[in-house]
N, CA, C and O of each residue as an XYZ file, in Angstrom:
848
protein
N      18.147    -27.002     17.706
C      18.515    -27.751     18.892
C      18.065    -27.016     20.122
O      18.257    -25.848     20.458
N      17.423    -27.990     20.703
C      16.955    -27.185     22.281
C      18.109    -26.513     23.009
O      19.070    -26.346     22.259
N      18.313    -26.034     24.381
C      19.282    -25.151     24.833
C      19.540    -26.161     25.851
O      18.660    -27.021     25.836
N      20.455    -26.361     26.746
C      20.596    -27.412     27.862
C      21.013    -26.576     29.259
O      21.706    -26.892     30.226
N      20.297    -25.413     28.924
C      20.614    -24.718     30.231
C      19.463    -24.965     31.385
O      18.419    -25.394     30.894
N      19.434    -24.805     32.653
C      18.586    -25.151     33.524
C      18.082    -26.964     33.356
O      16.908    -27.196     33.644
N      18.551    -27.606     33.115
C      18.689    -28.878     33.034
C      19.477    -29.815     34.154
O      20.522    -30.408     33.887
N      18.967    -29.851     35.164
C      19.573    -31.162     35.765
C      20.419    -32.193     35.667
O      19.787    -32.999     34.984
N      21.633    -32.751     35.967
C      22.456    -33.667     35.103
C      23.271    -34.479     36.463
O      22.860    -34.863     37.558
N      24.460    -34.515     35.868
C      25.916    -35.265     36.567
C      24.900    -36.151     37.520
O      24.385    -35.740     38.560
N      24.753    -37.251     37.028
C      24.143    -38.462     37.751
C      25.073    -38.936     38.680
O      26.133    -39.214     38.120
N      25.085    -39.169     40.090
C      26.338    -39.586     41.202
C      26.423    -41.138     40.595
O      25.486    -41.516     39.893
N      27.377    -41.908     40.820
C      27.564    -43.517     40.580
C      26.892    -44.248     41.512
O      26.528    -45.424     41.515
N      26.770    -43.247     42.407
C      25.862    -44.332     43.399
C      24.498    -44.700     42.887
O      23.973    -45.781     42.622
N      23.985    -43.120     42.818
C      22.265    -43.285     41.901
C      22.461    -43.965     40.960
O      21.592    -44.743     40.568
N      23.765    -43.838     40.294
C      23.203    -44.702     39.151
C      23.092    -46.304     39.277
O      22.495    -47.114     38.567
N      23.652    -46.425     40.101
C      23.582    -48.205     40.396
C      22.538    -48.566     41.195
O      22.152    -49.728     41.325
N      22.070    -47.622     41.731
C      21.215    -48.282     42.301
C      19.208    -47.895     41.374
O      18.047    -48.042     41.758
N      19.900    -47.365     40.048
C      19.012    -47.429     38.836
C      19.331    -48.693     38.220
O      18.412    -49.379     37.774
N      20.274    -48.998     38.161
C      20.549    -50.298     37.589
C      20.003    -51.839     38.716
O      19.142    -52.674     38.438
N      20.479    -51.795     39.408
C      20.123    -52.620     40.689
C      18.373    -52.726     40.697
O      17.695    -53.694     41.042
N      18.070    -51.848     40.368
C      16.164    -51.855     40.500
C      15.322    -52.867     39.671
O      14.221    -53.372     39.888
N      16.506    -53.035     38.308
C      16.660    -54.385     37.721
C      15.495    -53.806     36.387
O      15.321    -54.463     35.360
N      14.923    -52.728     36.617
C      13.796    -52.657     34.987
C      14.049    -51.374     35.277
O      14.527    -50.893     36.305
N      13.543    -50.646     33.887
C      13.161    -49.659     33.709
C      12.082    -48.696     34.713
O      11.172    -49.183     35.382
N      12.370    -47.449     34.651
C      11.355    -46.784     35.547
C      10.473    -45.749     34.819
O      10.703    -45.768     33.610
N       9.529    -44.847     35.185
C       8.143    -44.037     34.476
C       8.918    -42.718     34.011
O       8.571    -41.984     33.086
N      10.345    -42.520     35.061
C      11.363    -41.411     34.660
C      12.912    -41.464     33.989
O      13.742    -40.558     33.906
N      12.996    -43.051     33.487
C      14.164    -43.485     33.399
C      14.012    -44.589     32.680
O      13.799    -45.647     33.274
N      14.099    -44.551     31.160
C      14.517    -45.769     30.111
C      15.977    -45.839     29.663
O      16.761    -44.890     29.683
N      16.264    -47.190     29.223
C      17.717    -47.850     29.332
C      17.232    -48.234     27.623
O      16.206    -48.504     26.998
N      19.031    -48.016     27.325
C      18.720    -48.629     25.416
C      20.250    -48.991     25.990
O      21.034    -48.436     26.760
N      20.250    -50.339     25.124
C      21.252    -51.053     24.756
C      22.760    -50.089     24.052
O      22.598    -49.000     23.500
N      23.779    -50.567     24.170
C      24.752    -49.776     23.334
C      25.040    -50.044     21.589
O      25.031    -51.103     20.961
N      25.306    -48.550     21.097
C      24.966    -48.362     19.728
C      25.541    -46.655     19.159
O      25.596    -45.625     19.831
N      25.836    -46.826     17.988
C      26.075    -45.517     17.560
C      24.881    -44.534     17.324
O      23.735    -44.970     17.222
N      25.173    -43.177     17.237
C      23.646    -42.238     16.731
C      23.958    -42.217     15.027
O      23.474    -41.426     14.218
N      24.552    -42.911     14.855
C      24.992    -42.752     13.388
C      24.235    -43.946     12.735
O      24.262    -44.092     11.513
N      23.566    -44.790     13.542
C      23.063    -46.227     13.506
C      21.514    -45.740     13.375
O      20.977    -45.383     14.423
N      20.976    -45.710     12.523
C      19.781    -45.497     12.035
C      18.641    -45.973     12.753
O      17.859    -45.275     13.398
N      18.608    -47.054     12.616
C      17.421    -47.829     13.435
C      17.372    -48.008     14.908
O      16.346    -48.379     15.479
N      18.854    -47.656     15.721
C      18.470    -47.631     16.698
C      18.658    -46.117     17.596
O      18.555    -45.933     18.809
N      18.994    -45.065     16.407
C      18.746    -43.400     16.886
C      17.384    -43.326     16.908
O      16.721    -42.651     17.695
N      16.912    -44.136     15.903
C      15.507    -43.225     16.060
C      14.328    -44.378     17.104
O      13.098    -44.368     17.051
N      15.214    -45.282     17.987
C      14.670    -45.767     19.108
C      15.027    -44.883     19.967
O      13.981    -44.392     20.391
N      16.234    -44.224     20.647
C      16.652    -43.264     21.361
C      15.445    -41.848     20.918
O      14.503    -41.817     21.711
N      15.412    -41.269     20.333
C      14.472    -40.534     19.527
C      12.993    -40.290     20.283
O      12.483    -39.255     20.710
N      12.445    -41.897     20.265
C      11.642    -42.125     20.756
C      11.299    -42.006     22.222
O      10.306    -41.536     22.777
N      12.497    -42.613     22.737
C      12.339    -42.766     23.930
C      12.581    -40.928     24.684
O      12.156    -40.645     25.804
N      13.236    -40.031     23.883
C      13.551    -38.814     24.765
C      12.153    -38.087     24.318
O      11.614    -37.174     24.943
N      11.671    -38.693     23.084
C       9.424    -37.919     22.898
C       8.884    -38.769     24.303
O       8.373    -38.136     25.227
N       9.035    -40.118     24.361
C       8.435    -39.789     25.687
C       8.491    -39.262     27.035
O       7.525    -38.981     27.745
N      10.364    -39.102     27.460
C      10.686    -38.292     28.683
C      10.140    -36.587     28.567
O       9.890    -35.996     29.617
N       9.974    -35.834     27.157
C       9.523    -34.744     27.147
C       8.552    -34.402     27.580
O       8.358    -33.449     28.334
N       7.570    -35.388     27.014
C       6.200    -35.386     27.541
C       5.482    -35.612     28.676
O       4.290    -35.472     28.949
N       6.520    -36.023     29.340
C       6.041    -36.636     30.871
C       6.400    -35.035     31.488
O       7.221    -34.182     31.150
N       5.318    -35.103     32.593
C       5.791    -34.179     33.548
C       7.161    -34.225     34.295
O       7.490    -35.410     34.342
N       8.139    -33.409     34.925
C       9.313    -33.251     35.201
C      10.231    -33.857     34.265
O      11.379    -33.959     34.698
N      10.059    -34.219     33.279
C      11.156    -35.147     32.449
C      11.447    -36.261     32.510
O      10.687    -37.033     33.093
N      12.712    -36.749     31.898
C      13.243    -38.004     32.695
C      14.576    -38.489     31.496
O      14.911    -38.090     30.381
N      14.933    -39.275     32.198
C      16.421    -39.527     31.441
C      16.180    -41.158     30.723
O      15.541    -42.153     31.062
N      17.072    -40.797     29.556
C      17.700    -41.873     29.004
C      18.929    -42.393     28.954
O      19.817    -41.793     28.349
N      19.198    -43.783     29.687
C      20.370    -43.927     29.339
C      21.111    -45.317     28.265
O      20.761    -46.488     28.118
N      22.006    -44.683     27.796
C      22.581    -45.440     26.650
C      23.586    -46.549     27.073
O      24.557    -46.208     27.750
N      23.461    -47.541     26.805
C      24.832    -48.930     27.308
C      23.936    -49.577     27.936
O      23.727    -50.175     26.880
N      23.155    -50.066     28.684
C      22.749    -50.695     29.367
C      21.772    -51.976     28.947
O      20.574    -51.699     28.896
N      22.105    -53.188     28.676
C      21.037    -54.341     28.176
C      20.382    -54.560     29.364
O      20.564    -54.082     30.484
N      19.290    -55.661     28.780
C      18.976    -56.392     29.595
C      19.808    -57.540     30.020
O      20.885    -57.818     29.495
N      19.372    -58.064     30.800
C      20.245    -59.132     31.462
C      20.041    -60.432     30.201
O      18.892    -60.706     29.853
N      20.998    -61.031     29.697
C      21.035    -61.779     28.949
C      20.889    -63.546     29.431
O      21.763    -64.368     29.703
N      19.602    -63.640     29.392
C      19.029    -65.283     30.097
C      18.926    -65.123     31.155
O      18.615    -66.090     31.850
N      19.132    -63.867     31.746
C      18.853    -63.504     33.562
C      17.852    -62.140     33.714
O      17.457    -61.451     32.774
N      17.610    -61.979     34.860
C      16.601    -60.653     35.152
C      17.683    -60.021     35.688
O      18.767    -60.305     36.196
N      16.840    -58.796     35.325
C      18.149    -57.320     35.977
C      18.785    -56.892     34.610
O      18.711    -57.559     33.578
N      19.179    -56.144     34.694
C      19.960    -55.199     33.504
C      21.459    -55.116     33.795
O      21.766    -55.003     34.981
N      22.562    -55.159     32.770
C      23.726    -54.896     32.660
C      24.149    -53.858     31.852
O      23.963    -53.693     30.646
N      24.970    -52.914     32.969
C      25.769    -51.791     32.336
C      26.770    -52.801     30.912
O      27.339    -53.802     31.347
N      26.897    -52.591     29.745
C      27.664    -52.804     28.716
C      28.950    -52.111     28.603
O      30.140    -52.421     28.556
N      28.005    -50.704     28.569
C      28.788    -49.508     28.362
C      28.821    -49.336     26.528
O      28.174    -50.005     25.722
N      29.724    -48.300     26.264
C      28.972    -48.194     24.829
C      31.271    -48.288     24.439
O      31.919    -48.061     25.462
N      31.954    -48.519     23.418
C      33.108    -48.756     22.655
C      33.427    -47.351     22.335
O      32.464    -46.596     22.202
N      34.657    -46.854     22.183
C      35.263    -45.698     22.048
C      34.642    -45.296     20.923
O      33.994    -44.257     20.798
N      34.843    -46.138     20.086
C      34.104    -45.583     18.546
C      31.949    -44.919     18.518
O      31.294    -44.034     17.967
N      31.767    -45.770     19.238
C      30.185    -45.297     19.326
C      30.237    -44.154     20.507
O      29.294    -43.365     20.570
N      30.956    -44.085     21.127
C      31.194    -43.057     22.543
C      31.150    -41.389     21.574
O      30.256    -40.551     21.692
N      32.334    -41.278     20.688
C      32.769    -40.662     19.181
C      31.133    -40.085     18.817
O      30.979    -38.865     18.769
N      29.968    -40.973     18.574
C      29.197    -40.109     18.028
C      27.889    -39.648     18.648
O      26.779    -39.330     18.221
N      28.479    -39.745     19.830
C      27.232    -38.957     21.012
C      27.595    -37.660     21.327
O      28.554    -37.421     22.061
N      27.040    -36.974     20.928
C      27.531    -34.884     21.590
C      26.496    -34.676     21.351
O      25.747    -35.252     20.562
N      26.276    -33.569     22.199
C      25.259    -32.224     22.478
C      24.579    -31.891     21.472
O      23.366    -31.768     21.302
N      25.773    -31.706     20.579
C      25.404    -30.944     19.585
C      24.763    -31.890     18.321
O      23.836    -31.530     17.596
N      25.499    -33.209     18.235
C      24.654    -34.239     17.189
C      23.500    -34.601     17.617
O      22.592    -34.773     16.804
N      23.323    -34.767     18.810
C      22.024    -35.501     19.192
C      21.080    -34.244     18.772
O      20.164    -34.461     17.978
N      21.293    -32.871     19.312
C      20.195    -31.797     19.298
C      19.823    -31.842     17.742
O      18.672    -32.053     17.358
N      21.081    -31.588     16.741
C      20.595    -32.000     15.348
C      19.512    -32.979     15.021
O      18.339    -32.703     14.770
N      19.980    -33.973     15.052
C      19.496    -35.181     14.989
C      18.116    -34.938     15.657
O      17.169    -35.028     14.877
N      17.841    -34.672     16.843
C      16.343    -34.409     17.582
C      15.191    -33.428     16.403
O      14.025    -33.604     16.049
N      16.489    -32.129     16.005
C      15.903    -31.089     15.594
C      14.792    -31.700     14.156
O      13.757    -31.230     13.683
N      15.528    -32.809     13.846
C      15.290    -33.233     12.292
C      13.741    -34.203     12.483
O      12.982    -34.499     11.561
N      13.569    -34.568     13.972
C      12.576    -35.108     14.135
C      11.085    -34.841     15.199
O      10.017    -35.436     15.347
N      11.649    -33.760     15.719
C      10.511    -33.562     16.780
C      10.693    -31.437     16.430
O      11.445    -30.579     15.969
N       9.094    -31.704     17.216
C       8.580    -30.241     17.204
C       7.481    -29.565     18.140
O       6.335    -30.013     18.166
N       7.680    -29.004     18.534
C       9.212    -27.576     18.601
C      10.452    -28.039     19.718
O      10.163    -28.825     20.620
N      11.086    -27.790     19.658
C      12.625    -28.585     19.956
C      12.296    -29.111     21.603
O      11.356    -28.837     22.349
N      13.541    -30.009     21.802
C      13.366    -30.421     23.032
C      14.615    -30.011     23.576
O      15.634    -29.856     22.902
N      14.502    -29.795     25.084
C      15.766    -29.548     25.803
C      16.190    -30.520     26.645
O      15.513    -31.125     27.477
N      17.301    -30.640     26.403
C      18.417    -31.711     26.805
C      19.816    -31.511     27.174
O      20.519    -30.652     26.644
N      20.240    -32.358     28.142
C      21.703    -32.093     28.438
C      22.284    -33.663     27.990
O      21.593    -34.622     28.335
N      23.211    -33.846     27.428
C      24.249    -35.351     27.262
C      25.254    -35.324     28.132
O      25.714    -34.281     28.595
N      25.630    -36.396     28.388
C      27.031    -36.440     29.030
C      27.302    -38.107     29.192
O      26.530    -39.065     29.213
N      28.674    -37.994     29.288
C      29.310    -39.072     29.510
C      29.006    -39.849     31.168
O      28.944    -38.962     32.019
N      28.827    -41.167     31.724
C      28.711    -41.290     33.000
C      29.768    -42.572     32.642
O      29.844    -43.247     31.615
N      30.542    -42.636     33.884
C      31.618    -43.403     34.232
C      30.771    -44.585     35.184
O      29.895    -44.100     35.901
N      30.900    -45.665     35.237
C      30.250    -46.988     35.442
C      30.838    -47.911     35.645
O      30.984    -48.432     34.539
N      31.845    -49.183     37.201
C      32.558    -50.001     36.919
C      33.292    -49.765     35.728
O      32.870    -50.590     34.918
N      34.109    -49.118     35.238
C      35.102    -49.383     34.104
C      34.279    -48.737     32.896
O      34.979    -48.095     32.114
N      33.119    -48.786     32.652
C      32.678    -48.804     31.728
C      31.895    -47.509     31.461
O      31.228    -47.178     32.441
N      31.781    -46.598     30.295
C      31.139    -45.219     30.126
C      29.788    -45.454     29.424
O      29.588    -46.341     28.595
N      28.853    -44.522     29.872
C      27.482    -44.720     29.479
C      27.142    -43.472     28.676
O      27.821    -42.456     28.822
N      26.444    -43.501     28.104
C      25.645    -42.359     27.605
C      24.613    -41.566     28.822
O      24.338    -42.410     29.674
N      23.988    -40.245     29.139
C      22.992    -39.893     30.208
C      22.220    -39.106     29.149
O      22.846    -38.345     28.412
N      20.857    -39.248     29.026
C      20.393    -37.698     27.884
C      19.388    -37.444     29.048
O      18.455    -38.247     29.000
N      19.291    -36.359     30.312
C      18.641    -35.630     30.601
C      17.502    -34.846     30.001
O      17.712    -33.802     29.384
N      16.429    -35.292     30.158
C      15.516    -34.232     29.412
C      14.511    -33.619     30.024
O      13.922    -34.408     30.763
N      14.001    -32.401     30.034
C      13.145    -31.525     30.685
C      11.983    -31.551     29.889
O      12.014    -31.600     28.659
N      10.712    -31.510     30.738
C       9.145    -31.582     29.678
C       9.399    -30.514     29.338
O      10.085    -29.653     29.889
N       8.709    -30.509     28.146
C       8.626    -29.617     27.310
C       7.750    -28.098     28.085
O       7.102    -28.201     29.127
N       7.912    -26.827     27.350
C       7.550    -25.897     28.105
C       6.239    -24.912     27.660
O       5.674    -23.950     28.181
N       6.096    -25.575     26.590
C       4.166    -24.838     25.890
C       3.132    -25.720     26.365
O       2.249    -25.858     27.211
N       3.992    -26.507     24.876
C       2.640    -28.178     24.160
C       3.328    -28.940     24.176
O       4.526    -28.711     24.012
N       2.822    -30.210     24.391
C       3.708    -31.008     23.729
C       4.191    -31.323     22.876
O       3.532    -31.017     21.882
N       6.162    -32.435     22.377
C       6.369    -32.197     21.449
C       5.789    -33.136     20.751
O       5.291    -34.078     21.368
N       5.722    -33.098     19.382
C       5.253    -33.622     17.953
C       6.362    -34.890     17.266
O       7.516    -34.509     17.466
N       6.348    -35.729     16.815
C       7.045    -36.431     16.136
C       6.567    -35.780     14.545
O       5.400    -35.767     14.151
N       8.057    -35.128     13.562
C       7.399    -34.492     12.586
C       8.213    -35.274     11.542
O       8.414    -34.760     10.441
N       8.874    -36.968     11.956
C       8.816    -37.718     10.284
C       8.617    -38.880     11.001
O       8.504    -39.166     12.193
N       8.605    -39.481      9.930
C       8.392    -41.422      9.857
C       9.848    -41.861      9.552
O      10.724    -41.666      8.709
N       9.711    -42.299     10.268
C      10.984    -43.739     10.454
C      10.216    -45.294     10.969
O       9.995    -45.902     12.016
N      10.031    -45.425      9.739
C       9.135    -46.774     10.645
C      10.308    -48.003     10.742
O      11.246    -48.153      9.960
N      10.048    -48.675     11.694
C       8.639    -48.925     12.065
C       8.636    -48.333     13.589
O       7.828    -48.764     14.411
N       9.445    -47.471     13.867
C       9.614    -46.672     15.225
C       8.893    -45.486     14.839
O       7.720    -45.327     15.177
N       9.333    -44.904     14.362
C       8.840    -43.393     14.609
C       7.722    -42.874     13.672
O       8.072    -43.050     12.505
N       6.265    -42.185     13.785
C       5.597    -41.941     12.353
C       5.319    -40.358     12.672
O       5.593    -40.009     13.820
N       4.886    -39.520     11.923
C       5.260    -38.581     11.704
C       4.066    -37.582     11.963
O       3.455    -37.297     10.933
N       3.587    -36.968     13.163
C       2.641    -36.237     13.726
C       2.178    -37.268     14.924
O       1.016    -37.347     15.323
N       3.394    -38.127     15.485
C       2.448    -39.029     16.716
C       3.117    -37.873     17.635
O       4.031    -37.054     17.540
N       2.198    -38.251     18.520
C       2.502    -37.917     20.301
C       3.222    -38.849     20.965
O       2.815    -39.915     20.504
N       3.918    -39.043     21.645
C       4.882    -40.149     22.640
C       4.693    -39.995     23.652
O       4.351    -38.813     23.616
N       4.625    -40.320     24.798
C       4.943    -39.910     26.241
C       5.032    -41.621     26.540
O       4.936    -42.604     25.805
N       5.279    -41.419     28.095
C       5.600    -42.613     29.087
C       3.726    -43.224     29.510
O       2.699    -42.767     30.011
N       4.047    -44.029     29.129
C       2.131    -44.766     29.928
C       2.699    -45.163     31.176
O       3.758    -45.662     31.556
N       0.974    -44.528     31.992
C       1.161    -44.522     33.289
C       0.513    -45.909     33.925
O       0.251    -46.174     35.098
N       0.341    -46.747     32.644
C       0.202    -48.230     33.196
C       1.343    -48.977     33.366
O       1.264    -49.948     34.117
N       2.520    -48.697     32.758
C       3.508    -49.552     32.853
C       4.852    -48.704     31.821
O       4.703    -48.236     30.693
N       6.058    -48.724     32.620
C       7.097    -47.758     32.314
C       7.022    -48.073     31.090
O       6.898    -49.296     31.157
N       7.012    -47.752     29.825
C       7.249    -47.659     28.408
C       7.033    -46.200     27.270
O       6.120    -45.376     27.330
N       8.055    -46.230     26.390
C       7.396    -44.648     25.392
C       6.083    -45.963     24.557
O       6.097    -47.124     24.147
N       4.800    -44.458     24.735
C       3.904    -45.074     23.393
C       3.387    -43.979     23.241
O       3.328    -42.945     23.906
N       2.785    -44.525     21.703
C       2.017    -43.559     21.421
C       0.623    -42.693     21.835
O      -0.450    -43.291     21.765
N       0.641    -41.708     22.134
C      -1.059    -41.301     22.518
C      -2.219    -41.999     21.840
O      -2.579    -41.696     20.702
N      -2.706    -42.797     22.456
C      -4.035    -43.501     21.887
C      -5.439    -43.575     22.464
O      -6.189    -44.429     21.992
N      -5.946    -42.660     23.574
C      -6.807    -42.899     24.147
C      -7.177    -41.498     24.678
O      -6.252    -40.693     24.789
N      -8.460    -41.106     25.029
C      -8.862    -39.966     25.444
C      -8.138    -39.840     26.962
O      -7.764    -38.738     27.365
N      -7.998    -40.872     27.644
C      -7.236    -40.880     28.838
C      -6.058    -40.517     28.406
O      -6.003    -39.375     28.861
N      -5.333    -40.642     27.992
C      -3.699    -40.462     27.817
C      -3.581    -39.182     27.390
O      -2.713    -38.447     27.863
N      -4.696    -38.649     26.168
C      -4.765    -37.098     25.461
C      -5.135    -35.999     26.903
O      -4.593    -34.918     27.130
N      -6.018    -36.554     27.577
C      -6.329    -35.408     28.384
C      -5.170    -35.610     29.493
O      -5.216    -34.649     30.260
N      -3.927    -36.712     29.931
C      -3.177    -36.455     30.914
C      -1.952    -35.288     30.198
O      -1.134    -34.557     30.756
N      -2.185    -35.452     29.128
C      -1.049    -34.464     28.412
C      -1.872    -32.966     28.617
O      -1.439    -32.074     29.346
N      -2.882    -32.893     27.989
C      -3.444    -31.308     27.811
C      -3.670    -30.817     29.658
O      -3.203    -29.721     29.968
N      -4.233    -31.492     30.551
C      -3.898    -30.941     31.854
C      -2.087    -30.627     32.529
O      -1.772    -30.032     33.559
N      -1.360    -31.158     31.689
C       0.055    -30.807     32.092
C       0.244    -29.347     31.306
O       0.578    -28.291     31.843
N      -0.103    -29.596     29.666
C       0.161    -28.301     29.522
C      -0.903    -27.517     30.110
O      -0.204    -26.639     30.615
N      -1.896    -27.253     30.360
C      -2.896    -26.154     30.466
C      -1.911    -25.559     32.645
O      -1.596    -24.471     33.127
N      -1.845    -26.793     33.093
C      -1.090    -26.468     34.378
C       0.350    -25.945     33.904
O       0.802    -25.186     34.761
N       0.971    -26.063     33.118
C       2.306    -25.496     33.052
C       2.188    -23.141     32.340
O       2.968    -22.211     32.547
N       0.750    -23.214     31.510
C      -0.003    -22.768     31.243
C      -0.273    -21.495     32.077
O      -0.210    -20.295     31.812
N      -0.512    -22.014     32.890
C      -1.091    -20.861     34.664
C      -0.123    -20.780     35.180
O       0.116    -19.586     35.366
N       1.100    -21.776     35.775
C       2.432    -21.555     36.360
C       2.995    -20.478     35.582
O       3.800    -19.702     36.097
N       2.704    -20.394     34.622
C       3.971    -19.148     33.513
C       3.069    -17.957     34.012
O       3.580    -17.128     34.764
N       1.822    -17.838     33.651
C       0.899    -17.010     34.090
C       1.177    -16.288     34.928
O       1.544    -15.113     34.967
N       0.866    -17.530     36.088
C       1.284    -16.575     37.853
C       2.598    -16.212     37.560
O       2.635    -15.151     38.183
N       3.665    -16.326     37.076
C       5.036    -15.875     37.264
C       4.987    -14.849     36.573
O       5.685    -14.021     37.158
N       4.528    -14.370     35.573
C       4.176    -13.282     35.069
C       3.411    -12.386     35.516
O       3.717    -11.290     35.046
N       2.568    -12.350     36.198
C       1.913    -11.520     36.972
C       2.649    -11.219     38.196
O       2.405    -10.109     38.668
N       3.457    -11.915     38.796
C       4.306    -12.025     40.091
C       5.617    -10.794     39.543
O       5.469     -9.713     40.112
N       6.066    -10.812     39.173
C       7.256    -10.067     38.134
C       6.021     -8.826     37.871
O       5.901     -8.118     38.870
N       5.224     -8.497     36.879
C       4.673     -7.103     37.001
C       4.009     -6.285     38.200
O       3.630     -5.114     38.180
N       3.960     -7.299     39.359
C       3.735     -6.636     40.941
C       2.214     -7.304     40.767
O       1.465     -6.978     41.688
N       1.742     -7.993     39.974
C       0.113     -7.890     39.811
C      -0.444     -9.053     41.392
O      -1.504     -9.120     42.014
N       0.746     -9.716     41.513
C       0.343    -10.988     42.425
C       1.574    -10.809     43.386
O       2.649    -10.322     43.036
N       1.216    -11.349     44.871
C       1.958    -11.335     45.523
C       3.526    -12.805     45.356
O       3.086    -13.952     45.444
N       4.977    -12.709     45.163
C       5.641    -13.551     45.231
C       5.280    -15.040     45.887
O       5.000    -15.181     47.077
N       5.320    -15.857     45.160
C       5.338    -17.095     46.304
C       6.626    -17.804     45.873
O       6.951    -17.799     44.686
N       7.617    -18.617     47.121
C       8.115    -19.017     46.600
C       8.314    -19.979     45.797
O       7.285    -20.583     46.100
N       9.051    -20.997     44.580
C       8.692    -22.085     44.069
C       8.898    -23.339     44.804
O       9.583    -23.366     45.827
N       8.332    -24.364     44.320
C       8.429    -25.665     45.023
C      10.146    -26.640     44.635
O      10.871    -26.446     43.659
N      10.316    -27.418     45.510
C      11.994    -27.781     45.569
C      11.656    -28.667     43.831
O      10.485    -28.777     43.468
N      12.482    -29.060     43.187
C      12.496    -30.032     42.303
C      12.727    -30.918     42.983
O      13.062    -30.871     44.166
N      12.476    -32.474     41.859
C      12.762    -33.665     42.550
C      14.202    -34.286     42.658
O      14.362    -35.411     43.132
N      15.550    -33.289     42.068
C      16.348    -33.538     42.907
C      16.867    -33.000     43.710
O      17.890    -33.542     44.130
N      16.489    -31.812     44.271
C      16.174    -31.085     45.188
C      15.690    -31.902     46.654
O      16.296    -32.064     47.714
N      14.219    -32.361     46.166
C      13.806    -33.500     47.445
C      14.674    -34.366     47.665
O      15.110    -34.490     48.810
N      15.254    -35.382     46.357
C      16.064    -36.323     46.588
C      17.281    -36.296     47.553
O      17.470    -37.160     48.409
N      18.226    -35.048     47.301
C      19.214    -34.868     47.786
C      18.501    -34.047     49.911
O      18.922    -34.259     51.048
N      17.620    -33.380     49.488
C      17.082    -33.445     51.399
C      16.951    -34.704     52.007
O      17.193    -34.632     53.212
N      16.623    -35.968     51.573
C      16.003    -36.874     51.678
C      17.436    -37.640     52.129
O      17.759    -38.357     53.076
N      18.174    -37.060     50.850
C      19.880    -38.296     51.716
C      20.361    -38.003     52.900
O      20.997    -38.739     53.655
N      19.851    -36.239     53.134
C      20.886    -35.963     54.628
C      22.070    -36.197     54.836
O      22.734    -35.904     53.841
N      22.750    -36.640     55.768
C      23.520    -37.144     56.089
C      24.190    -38.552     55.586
O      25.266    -39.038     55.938
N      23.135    -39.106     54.570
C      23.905    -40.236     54.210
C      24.376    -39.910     52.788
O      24.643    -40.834     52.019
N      24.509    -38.386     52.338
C      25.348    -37.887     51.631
C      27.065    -38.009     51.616
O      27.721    -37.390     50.778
């Protein structure tokens, strides 16, 4: 199981509604319907969807409870039933991840409170070498040595299929690559300190100011 330290989390209710309000999915933010992880066919849709937040640069979250709008546009918080609430933890999901992707992914879970209703959040950070690997088959979702990430034609996890999509992955790692680099050389005195750049909720939260 990945570690969930340095991970970003506690989504405010405001952001989150106004993730919901946006009415679709976003390139940093997929929505799955509510369901147990004990539920086979639709863990290893969740599964899927956190191979593609890994793979994307800065990450991105998944969240659990949320349909689509049923005969309408826009999405509805559901929320997920005490009993399916029961088999979401830290520690099952990281299992559960461990059994399918490689080399582990890091993640934080948590509960988010919603109108009345509790959601699932799985925070996830890109990965920090290579990217990760899908290492079984669960079909007809998951097969076993694909690549996942988010396509930058339209918010969705797919599979790597194109020399375009292979080389947006290998320039993330080869850039994440030199960032470790320079920080390593910065730490043995070899390079002068620079400082790092804000994260994006870092910007986000400069950006509210005052309407914090």
């Amino acid at each position: 199981m990945g570690p969930s330290a340095n991970v970003e989390c506690m989504m405010r209710e405001d952001e989150f509604a106004a993730l919901v309000a946006y009415g679709k999915e976003q390139f940093g933010v997929e929505f799955k319907g509510p369901g147990a992880r004990t539920h086979k066919p639709f863990l290893a849709k969740v599964i899927r969807a956190v191979l593609g937040m890994v793979n994307r640069q800065d990450g991105g979250r998944v969240i659990i409870g949320v349909d689509e709008g049923h005969g309408k546009e826009g999405l509805v918080a559901t929320g997920l039933t005490a009993e399916d609430l029961k088999t979401w933890t830290q520690d099952d999901l990281g299992n559960s991840l461990a059994a399918y992707t490689d080399p582990y992914v890091t993640f934080n879970l948590e509960p988010v409170a919603y109108q009345g209703r509790t959601l699932i959040l799985i925070t996830v950070s890109e990965f920090e070498e290579v990217p990760i690997l899908c290492k079984r088959d669960y079909a007809p979702t998951l097969k076993d040595g694909a690549c996942y990430f988010r396509s930058r034609r339209k918010p969705e996890t797919v599979q790597v299929s194109s020399h375009a999509d292979m080389r947006d992955l290998l320039e993330l790692a080869v850039s994440k690559g030199v960032r470790k680099f320079i920080a390593r050389a910065q730490q043995a005195g070899a390079l002068p300190f620079q400082p790092t750049q804000p994260s994006d909720r870092q910007r986000y939260d400069e950006q509210l100011g005052d309407l914090k």
